[in-house]
N, C-alpha and C positions, 0 to 999 in steps of 0.2 A: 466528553474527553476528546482530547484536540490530536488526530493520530496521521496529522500531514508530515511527513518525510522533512527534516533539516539537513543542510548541507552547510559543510563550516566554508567561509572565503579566508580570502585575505590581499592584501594590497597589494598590485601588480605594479600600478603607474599611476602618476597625474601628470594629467599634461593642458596647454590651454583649447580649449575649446574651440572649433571652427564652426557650431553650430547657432552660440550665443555668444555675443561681444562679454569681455566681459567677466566671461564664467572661467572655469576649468572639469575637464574631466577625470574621475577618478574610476580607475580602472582597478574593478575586483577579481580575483580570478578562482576561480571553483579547487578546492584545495583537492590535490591529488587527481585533479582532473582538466579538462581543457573548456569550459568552459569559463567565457568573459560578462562581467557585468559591467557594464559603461554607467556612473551617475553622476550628473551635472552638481556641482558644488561652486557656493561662490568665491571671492579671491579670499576672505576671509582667513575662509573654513580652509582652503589649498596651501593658504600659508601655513596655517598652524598643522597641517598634515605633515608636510612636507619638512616640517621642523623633528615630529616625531619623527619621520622615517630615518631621518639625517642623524640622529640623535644627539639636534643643539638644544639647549638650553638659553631661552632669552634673559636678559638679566633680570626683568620683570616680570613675573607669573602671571602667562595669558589668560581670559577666563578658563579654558577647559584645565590646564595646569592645577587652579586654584579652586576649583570643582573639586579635583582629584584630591588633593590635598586636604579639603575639608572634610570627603567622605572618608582617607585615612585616618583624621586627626578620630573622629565619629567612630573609628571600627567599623565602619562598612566598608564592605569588598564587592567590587565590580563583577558579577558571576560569568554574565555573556551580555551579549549585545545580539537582537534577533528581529532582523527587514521581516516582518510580517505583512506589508497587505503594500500595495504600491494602483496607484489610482492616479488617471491622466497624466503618465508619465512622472510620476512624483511619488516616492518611496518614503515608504513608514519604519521607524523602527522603537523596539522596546530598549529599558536599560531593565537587566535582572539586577538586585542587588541585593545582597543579604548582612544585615547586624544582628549578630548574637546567634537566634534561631528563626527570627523572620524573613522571608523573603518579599520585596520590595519590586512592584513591576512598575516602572514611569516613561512614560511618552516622550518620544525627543526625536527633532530632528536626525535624517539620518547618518549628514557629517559633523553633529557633533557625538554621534554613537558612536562612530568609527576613531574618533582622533581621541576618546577619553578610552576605547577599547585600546587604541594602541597605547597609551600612555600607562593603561593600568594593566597591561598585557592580560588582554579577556578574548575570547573567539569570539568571533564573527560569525552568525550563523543567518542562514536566509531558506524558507519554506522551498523546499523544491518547483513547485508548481509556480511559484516568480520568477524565481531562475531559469526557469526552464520555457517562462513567456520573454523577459527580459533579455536572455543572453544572448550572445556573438559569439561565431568560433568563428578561428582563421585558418583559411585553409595552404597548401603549400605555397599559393604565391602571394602571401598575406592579403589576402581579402578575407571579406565577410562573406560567410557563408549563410543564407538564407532562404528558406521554403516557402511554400505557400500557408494559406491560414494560420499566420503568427509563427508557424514551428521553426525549425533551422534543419535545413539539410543535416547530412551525414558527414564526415569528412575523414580524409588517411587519417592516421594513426602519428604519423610522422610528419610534422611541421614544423618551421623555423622557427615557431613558440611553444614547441611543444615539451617540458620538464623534462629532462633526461634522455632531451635527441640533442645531440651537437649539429646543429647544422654546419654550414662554410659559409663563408665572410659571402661567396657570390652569391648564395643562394639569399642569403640578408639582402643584400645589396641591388638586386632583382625587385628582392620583394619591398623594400622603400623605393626604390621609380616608381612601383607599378602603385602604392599607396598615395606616396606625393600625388602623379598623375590623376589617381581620382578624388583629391582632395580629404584622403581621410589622413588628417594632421596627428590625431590620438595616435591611430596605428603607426604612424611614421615615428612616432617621435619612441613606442616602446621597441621600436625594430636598430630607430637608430643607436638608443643605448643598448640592446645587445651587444651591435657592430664595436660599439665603443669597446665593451666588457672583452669582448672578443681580441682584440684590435693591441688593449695594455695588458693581456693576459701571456698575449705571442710576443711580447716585448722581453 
């Protein structure tokens, strides 16, 4: 019996990658907690996320669309979606599915898990012990916070990305120089759209 700890995410950001030409990053974020999962997706898979988040509709049904689609037409329901094992930088994930009284476990990559999760509104869940080799937090002046032997420092309580802290436009503002300056692109780009949210909110 499998008794490792799940933690549900969900999508914080995509943005393009400064580590692979090319890619983009999507940014997961530990639900009800501050914990970041950063995973490299290609333009494909960014598009069709970015479509769900947006919630367009193309005129033609993308595959993950017509996925969806077929397992509704089927009576099967998307249960969760679960990053189980992640190996040289490269994440696994299950789809649960269930028709009728059977439950259905299949292999799939893990941004096509994510974009038919959102599509079919299913949680996202990932093993703690990934998450917890995998993640990033950012600390008050948006960097990464990192320890020795794979783990991650500590960090306040109280961040510019932190759920339910309001920070100020400066302290944002701060913290994209200081991001730009060390070339982390992902983090500039979710600090800029705060600024933005921030920004047409005081309008």
């Amino acid at each position: 019996m499998n008794n490792r700890r799940k933690v549900e995410l969900e999508v914080l950001n995509i943005t393009n990658s400064h580590m692979q030409a090319g890619a983009f990053a999507l940014v997961l974020l530990e639900k009800d907690g501050t914990r970041q999962l950063p995973v490299i997706v290609g333009a494909t898979e960014a598009q069709a996320i970015i479509l769900e988040l947006k919630g367009i509709n193309p005129p033609r049904p993308l595959t993950h669309t017509l996925f969806a689609s077929v397992l509704e037409a089927l009576g099967a329901q998307l249960l969760r979606v679960l990053i189980y094992k992640m190996e040289n930088g490269i994440y696994y994930a299950y789809l649960y599915l269930r028709a009728g009284d059977t439950i259905f476990r299949v292999d799939s990559r893990t941004s096509d898990a994510i974009v038919l999760a959102l599509r079919m509104a299913a949680p996202i869940l990932i093993y703690e012990d990934i998450l917890e080799t995998g993640h990033i937090r950012i600390n008050d002046s948006g960097e990464e916070m990192q320890g020795e032997a794979g783990g991650y420092a500590k960090e306040s309580r109280a961040h510019p990305l932190d759920k339910g802290h309001e920070p100020s436009l400066a302290s944002l503002q701060t913290a994209l120089e200081k991001a730009i300056e060390k070339e982390n692109y992902e983090q500039a780009a979710v600090l800029r759209d705060k600024i933005n949210q921030l920004t047409q909110a005081a309008k």
